[in-house]
C-alpha positions as a LaTeX table, in Angstrom:
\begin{tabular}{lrrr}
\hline
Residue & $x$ (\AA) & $y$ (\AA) & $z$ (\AA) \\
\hline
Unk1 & $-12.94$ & 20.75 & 80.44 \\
Unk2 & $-16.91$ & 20.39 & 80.02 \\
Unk3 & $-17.95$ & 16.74 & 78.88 \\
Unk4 & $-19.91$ & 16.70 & 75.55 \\
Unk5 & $-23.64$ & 16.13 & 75.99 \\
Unk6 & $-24.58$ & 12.12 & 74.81 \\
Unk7 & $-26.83$ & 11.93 & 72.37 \\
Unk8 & $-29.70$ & 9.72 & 72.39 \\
Unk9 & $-30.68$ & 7.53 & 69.60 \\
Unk10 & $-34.49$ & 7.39 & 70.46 \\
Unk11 & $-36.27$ & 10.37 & 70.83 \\
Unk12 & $-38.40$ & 11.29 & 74.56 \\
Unk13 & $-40.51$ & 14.29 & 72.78 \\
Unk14 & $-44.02$ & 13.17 & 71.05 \\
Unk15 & $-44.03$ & 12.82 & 67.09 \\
Unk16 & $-45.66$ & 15.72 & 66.57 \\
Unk17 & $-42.68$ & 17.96 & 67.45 \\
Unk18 & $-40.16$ & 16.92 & 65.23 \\
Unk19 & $-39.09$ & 18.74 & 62.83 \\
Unk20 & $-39.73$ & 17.04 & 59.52 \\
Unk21 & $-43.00$ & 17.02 & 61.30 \\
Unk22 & $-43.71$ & 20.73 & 62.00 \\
Unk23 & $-42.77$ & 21.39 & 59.09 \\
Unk24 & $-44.94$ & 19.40 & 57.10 \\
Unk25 & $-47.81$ & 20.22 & 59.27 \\
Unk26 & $-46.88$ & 24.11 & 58.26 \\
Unk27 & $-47.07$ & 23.04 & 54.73 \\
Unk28 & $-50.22$ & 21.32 & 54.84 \\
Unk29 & $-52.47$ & 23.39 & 56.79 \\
Unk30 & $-50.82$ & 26.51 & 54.61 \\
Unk31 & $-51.94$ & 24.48 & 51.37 \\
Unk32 & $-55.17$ & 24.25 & 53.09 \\
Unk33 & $-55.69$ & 27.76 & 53.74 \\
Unk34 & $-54.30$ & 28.48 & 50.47 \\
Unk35 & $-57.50$ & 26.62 & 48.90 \\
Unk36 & $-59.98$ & 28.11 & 51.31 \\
Unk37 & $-58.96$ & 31.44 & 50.38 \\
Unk38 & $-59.11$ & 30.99 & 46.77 \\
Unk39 & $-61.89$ & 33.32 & 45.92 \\
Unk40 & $-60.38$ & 36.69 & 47.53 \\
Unk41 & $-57.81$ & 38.79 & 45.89 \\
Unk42 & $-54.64$ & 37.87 & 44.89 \\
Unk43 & $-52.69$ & 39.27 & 48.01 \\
Unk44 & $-54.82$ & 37.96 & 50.52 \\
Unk45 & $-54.94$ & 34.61 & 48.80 \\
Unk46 & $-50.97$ & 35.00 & 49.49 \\
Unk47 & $-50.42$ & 36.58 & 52.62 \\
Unk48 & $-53.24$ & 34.72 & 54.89 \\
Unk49 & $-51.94$ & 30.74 & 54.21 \\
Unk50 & $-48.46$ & 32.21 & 54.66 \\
Unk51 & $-49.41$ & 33.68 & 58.26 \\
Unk52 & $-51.15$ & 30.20 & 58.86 \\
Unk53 & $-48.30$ & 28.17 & 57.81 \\
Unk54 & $-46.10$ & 30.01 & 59.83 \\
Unk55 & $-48.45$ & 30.61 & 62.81 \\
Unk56 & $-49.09$ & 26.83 & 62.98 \\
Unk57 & $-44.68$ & 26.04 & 63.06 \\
Unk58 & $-44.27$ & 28.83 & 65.50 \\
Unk59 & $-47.01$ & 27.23 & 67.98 \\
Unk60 & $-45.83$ & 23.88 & 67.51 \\
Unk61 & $-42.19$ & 25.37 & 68.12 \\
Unk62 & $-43.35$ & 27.03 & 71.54 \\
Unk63 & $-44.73$ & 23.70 & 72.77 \\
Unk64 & $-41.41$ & 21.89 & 72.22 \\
Unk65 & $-39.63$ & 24.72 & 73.83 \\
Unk66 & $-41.87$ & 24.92 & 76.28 \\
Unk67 & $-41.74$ & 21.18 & 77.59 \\
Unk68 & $-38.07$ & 20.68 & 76.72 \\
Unk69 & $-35.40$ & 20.54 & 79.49 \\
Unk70 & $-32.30$ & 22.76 & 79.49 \\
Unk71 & $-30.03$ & 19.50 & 78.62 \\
Unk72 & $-32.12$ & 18.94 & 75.76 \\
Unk73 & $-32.18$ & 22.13 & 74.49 \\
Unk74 & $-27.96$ & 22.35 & 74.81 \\
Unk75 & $-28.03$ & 19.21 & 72.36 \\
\hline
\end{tabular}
């Protein structure tokens, strides 16, 4: 029988890729875009600070899967 993976209390990866973290910077930066694109039509005003929101989790997501180990990722 397989031993269960330890967890660690402190965390090796930079700020920046936690989730709370990515998620917030999502937010932000779609809130941002959201204000820059106030003066176009309603659907664009919509649809491009969505696409930045999530383009901006899904990049930070790739880094973190990108420098994470195979043990981390099985936690």
């Amino acid at each position: 029988m397989e031993q269960p993976i330890a967890r660690t209390r402190g965390s090796d990866r930079p700020w920046f890729f936690r989730t709370s973290v990515r998620i917030t910077a999502a937010v932000v930066t779609a809130v941002v875009a959201y204000v820059l694109t106030r003066g176009l039509s309603d659907e664009l005003n919509l649809l491009i600070p969505y696409d930045v929101g999530v383009a901006v989790y899904l990049a930070l997501f790739c880094l973190l899967m990108e420098r994470t180990s195979s043990e981390r990722a099985a936690e």
